[in-house]
FIDO-959826 format. One line per field, with one value per residue (C-alpha): residue number from 1; residue in three letters; x, y, z. Coordinates in steps of 0.2 Angstrom, whole numbers. Example, Ala and Ser with C-alpha at 12.3 -4.5 7.8 and 13.67 -1.06 7.14 Angstrom:
2
resi [1	2]
resn [ala	ser]
u [62	68]
v [-22	-5]
w [39	36]
END
This chain:
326
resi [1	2	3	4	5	6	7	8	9	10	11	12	13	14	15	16	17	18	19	20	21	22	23	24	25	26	27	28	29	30	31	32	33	34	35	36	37	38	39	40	41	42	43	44	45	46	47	48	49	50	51	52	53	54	55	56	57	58	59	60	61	62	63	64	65	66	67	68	69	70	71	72	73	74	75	76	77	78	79	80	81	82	83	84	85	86	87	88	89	90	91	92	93	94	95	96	97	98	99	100	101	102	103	104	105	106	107	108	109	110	111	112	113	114	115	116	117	118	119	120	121	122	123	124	125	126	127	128	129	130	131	132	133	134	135	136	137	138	139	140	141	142	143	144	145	146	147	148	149	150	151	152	153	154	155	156	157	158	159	160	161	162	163	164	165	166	167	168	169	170	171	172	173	174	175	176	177	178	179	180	181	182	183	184	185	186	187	188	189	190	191	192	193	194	195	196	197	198	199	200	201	202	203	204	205	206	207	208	209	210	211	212	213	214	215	216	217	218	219	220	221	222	223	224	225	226	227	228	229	230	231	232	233	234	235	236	237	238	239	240	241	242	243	244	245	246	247	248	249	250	251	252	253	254	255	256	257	258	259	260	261	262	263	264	265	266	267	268	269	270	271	272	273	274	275	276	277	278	279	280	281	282	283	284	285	286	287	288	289	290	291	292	293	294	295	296	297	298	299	300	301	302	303	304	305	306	307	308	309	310	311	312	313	314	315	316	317	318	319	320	321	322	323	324	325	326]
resn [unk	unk	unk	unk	unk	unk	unk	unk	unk	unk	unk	unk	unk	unk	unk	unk	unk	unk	unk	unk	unk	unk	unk	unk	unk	unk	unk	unk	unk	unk	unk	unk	unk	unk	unk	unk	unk	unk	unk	unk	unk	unk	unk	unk	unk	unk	unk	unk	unk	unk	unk	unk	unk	unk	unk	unk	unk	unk	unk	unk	unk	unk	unk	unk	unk	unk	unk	unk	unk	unk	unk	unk	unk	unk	unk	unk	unk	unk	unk	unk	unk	unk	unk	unk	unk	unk	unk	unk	unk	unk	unk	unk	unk	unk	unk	unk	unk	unk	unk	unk	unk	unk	unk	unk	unk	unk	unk	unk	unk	unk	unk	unk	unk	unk	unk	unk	unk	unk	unk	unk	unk	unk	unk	unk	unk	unk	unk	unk	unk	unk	unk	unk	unk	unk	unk	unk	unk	unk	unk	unk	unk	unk	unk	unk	unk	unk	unk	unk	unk	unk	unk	unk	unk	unk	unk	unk	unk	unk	unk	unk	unk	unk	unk	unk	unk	unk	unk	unk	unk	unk	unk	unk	unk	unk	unk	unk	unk	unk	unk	unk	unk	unk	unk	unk	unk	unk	unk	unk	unk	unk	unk	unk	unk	unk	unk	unk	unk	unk	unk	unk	unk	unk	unk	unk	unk	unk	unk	unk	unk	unk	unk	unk	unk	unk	unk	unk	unk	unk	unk	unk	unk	unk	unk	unk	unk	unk	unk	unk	unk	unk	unk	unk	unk	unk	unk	unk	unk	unk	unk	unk	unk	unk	unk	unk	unk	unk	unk	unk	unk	unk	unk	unk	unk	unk	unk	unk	unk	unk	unk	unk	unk	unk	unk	unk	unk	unk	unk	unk	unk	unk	unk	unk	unk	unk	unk	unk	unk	unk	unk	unk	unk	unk	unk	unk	unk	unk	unk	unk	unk	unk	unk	unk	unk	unk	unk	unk	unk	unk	unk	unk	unk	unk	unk	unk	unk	unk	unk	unk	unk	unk	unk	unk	unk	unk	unk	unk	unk	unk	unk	unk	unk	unk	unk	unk	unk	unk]
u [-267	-256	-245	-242	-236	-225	-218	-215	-206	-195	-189	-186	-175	-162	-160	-146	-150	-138	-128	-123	-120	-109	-99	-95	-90	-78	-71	-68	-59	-47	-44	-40	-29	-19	-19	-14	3	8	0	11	27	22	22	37	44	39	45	62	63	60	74	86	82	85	102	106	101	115	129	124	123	140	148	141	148	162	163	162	175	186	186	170	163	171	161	161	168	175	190	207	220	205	200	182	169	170	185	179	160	161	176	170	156	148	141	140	142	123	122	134	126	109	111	112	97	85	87	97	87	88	108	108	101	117	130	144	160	160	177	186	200	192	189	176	170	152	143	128	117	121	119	102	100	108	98	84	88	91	72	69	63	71	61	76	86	74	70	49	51	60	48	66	56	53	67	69	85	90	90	109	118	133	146	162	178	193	205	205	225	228	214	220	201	190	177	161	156	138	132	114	99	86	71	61	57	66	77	61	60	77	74	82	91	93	108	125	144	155	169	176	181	185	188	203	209	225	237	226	235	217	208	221	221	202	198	181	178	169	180	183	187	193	195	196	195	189	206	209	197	211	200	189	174	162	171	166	151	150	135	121	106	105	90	98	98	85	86	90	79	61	64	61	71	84	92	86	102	98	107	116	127	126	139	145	144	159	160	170	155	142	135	120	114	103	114	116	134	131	122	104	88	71	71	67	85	93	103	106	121	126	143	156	150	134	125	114	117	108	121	114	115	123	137	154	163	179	172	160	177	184	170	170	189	194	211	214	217	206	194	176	167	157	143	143	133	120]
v [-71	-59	-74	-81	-65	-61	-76	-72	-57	-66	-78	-66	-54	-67	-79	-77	-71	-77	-64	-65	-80	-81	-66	-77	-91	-78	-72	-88	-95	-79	-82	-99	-94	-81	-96	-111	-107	-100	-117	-128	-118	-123	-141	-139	-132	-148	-158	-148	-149	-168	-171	-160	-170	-187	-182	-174	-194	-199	-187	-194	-214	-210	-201	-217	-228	-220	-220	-238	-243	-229	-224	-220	-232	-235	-225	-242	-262	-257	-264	-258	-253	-244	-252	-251	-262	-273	-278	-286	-288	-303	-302	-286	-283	-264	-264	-242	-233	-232	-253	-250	-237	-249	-254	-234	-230	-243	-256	-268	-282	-279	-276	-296	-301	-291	-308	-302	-294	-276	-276	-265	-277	-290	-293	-306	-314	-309	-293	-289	-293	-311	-317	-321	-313	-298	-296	-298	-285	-272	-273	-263	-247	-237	-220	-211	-214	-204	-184	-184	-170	-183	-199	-209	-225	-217	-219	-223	-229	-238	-244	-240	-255	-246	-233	-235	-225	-225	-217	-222	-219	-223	-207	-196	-197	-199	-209	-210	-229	-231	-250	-252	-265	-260	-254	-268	-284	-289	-272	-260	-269	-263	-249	-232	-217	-201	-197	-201	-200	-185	-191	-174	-169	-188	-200	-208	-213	-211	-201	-188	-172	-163	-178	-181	-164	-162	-181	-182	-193	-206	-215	-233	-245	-229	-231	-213	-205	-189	-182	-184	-170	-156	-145	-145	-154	-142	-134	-151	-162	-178	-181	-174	-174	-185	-185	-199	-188	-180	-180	-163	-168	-176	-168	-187	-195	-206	-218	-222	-226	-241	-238	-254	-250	-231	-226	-211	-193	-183	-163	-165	-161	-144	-144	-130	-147	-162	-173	-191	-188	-173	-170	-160	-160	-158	-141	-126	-117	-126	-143	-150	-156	-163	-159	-168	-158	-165	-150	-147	-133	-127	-124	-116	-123	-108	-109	-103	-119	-119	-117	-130	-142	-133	-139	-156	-160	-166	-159	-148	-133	-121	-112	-108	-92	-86	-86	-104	-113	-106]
w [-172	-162	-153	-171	-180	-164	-167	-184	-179	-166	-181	-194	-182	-178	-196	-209	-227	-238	-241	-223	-221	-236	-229	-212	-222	-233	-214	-210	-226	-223	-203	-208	-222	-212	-196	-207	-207	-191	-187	-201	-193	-175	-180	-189	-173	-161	-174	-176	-157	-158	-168	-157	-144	-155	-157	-137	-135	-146	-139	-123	-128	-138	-120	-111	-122	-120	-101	-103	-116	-114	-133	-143	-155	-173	-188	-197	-199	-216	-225	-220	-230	-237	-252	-263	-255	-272	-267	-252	-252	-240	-231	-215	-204	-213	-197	-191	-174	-172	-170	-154	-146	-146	-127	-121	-131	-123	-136	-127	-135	-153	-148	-143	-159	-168	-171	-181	-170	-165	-161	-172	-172	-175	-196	-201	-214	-213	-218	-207	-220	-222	-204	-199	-185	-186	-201	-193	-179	-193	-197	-181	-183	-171	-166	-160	-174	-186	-188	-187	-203	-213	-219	-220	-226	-244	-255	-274	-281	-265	-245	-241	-233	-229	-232	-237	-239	-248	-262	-279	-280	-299	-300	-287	-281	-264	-265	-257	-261	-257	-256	-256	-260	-275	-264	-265	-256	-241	-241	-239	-221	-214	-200	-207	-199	-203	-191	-194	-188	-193	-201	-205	-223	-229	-213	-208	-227	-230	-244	-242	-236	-234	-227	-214	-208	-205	-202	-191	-173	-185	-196	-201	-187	-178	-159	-154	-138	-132	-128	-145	-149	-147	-155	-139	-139	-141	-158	-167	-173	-170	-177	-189	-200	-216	-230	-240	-256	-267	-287	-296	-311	-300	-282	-275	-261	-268	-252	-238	-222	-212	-195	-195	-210	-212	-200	-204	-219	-226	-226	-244	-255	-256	-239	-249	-259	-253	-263	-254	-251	-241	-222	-225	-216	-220	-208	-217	-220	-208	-201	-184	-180	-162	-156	-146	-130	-133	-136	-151	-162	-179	-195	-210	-226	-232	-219	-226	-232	-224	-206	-209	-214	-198	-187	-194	-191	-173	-174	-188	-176	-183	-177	-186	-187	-171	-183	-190	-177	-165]
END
């Protein structure tokens, strides 16, 4: 009798009533509340980091390319005189500056499979996407090319297949010419990027006093060279962050940039937007850019206009605010 109700006793002095047990559960719904997001901006922090390191590999594949050829690589095979891509859907190559920095990214074998010309001199009758197999190295997803806090693989007006630039002269107007497959079928199996080449405010398009003075190092067919950067090579981007666009009225993303095609994005347009003719990121309040230098700097979206066009031209002779990038 006495050894049972001492056991009794033992028991009763260490269970939980209820009450208790609710009020550790309530303690630890708040500890995980208060951790949850120091935890979400942690992972946001790796990821950011990630996708710093994604572009320092591109400055350096684009200064190793360059080491090689002795010019960097052409923004994209587009036409020239500059014309709209309707004009001449089967008569250039599309192909963009990421496809030629494949071999100094370790992709050396999806660069053999590319079978169109990537001589900037040399015009062909043959968009990427209608040779075999450089269609079928374009289904590559390549981890380097994408920002881990961007999923650039969703998408719902288009796959982009490339960018092209040119003045609508009997307009007086720049355009932004985006040719891309619906998203379906064949085109959802594309590999994406979410990097691209700075061609400053519009590129190397002519009869365009602005466009010519704050023209990036990505432009089309361009064959630039680092001493052409007078600016100073760590005054301007060469290359940057890209969503593909998100829609004003459903907040979903609208393109999604193969990096055979996408070659390069403009400063022309509201750098505070997502639109799709814009660089963003996914990266609360801010954007990574990769400059000539190769370093990797962070540029708010609410960075004063002109020094972001300042920054983006090669050889505008301006200078930008101390504050624009850090």
């Amino acid at each position: 009798m006495t050894s049972r109700r001492s056991r009794r006793a033992i028991l009763s002095r260490y269970a939980f009533t209820l009450v208790e047990l609710l009020v550790v559960i309530a303690i630890i719904g708040v500890l995980v509340a208060l951790l949850l997001p120091a935890v979400q901006s942690a992972r946001e922090s790796a990821r950011r980091l990630a996708c710093s390191n994604n572009l320092k590999q591109l400055g350096l594949a684009a200064h190793t390319f360059h080491d090689v050829y002795g010019r960097l690589p052409p923004g994209y095979l587009g036409p020239i005189p500059h014309d709209k891509w309707s004009n001449h859907q089967s008569d250039n190559q599309y192909v963009g500056v990421l496809a030629q920095l494949l071999p100094y990214v370790e992709q050396q074998n999806v660069y053999n499979l590319i079978n169109v010309s990537l001589d900037p001199k040399d015009v062909q009758p043959k968009p990427w996407w209608n040779d075999n197999s450089t269609a079928t190295g374009a289904k590559t997803k390549i981890k380097t090319f994408l920002c881990p806090s961007t999923d650039a693989y969703v998408q719902y007006d288009g796959v982009v297949a490339t960018v092209n630039l040119y003045k609508d002269v009997s307009k007086n107007q720049l355009i932004f010419d985006l040719v891309y497959f619906t998203p379906s079928g064949s085109a959802l199996t594309f590999g994406r990027t979410n990097y691209l080449g700075c061609a400053g405010y519009f590129g190397n398009v002519p009869n365009s006093t602005t466009s010519d003075a704050y023209n990036g190092i990505f432009s089309n067919r361009s064959v630039y060279r680092f001493a052409d950067i007078s600016d100073g090579s760590s005054n301007v981007f060469m290359f940057g962050e890209t969503t593909g666009g998100k829609s004003a009225a459903t907040g979903k993303r609208q393109y999604g940039h193969t990096w055979m095609g996408s070659g390069v994005m403009v400063t022309a347009w509201d750098f505070s937007t997502k639109e799709v003719s814009a660089f963003s990121s996914e990266h609360p309040n801010v954007v990574q850019f990769c400059m000539a230098d190769g370093a990797v700097r962070m540029v708010s979206p609410n960075v004063d206009r002109d020094s972001f066009i300042f920054i983006s031209g090669k050889h505008d002779g301006r200078q930008p605010s101390a504050d624009a990038v850090h």
